[in-house]
PASEBA-1860 file (N, C-alpha, C; in nm, 3 decimals):
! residues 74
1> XXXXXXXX> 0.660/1.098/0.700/0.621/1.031/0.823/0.471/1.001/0.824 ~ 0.350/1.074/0.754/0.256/1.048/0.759/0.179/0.959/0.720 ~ 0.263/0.951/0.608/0.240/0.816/0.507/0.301/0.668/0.584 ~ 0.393/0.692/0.631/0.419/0.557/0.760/0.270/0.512/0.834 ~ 0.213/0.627/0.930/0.136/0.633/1.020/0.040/0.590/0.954 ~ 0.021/0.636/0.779/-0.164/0.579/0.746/-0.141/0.455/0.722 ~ -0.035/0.369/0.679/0.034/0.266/0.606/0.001/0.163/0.757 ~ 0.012/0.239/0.885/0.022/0.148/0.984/-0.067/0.138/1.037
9> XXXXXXXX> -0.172/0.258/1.007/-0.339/0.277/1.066/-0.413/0.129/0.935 ~ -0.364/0.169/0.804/-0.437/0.069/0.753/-0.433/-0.080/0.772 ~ -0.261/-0.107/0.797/-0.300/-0.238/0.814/-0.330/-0.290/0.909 ~ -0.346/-0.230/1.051/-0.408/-0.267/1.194/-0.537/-0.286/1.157 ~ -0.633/-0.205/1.093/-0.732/-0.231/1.064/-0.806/-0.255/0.962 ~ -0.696/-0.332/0.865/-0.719/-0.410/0.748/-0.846/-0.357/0.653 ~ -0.827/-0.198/0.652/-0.886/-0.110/0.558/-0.770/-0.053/0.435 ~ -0.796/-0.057/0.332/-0.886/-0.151/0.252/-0.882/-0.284/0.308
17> XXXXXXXX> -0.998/-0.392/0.304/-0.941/-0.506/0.304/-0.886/-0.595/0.226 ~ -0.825/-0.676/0.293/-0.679/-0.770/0.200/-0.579/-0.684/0.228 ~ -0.542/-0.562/0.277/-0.445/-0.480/0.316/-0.319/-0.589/0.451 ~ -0.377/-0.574/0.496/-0.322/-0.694/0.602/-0.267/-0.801/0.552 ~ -0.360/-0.912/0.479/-0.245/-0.979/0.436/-0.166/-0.988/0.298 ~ -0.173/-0.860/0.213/-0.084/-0.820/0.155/0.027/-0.788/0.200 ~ -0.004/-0.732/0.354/0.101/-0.679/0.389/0.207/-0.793/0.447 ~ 0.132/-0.867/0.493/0.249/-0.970/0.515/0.322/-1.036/0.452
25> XXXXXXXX> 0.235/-1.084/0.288/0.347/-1.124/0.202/0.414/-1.119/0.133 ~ 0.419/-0.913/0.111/0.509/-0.821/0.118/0.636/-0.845/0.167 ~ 0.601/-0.817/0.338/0.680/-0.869/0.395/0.804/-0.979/0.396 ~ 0.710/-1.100/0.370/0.798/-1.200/0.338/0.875/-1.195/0.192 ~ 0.836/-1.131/0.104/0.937/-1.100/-0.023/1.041/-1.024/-0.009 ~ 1.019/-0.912/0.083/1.092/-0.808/0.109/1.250/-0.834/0.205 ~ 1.206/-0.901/0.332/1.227/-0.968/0.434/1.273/-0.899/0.555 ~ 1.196/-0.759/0.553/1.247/-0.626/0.642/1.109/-0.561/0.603
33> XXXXXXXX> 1.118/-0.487/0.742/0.988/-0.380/0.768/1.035/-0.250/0.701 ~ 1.113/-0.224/0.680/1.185/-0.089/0.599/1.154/-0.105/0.459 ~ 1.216/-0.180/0.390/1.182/-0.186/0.235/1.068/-0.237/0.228 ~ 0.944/-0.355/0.295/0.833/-0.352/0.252/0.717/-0.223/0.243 ~ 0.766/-0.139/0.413/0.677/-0.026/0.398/0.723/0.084/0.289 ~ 0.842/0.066/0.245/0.852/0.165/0.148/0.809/0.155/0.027 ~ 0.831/0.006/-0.030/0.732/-0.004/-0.161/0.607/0.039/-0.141 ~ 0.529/-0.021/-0.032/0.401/-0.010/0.005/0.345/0.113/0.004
41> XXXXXXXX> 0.473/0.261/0.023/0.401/0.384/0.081/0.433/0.452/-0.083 ~ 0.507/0.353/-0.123/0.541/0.459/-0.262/0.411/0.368/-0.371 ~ 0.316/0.277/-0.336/0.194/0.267/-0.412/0.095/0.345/-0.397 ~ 0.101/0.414/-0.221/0.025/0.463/-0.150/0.015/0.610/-0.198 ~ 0.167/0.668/-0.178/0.159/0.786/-0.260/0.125/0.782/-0.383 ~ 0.153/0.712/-0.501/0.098/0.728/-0.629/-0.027/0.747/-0.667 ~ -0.138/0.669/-0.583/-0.295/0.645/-0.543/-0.304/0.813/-0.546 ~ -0.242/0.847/-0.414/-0.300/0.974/-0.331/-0.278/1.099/-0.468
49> XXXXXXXX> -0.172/1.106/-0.538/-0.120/1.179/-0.632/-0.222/1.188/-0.749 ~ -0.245/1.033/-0.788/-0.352/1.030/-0.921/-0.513/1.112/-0.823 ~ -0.538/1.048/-0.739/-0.664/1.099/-0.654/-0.695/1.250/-0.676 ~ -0.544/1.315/-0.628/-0.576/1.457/-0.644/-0.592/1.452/-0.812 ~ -0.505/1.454/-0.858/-0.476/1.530/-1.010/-0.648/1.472/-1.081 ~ -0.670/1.385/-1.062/-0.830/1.352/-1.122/-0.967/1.434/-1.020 ~ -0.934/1.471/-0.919/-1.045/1.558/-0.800/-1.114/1.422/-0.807 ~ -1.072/1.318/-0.809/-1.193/1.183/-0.738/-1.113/1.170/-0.595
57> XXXXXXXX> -1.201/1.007/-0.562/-1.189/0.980/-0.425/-1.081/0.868/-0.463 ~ -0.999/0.807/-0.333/-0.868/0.740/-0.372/-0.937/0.592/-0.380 ~ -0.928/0.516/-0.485/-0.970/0.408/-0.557/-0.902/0.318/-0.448 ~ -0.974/0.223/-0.340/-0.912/0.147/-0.308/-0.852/-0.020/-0.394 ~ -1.008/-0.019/-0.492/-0.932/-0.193/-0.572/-0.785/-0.162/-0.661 ~ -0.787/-0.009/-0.671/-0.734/0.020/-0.782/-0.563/0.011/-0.669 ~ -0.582/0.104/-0.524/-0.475/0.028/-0.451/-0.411/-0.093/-0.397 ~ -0.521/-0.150/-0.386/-0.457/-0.339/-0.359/-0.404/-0.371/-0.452
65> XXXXXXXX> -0.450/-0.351/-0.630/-0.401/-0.431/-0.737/-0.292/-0.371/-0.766 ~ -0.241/-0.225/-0.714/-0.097/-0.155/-0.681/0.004/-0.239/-0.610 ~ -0.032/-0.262/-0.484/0.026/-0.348/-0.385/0.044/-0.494/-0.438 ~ -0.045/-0.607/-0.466/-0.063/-0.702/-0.580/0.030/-0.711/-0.628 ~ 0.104/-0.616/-0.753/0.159/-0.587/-0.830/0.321/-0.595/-0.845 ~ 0.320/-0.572/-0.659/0.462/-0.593/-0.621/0.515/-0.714/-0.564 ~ 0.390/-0.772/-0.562/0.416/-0.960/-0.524/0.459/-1.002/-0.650 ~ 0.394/-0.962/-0.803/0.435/-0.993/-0.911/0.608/-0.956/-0.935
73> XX> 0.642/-0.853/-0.874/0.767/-0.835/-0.977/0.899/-0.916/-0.909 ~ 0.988/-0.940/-0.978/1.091/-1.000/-0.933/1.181/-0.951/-0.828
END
């Protein structure tokens, strides 16, 4: 559930930016708020996962080009 809430804190306030309108054309690939936020939270978690296991801070270019990534796939 928390990962919903940051997923929804970020894109209200389009931190990272381009978050926002990634998120929309997510959206439109997806064509449901359920499966877009879930790809979206399962890039989100992967970020947060590598973040810890390296003790750095969570790479945001390195998350958009996550998100990005899923406009690429079929």
């Amino acid at each position: 559930m928390g990962l919903h809430i940051s997923l929804h804190e970020q894109v209200s306030t389009d931190r990272p930016v381009g978050i926002r309108e990634l998120y929309q054309q997510l959206l439109q690939k997806y064509g449901n708020h359920h499966d877009c936020e879930h790809a979206m939270i399962d890039c989100l978690a992967e970020m947060l996962w590598q973040s810890q296991r390296d003790s750095q801070p969570p790479s945001e270019p390195e998350y958009l080009r996550a998100l990005q990534r899923l406009l690429d796939k079929p």
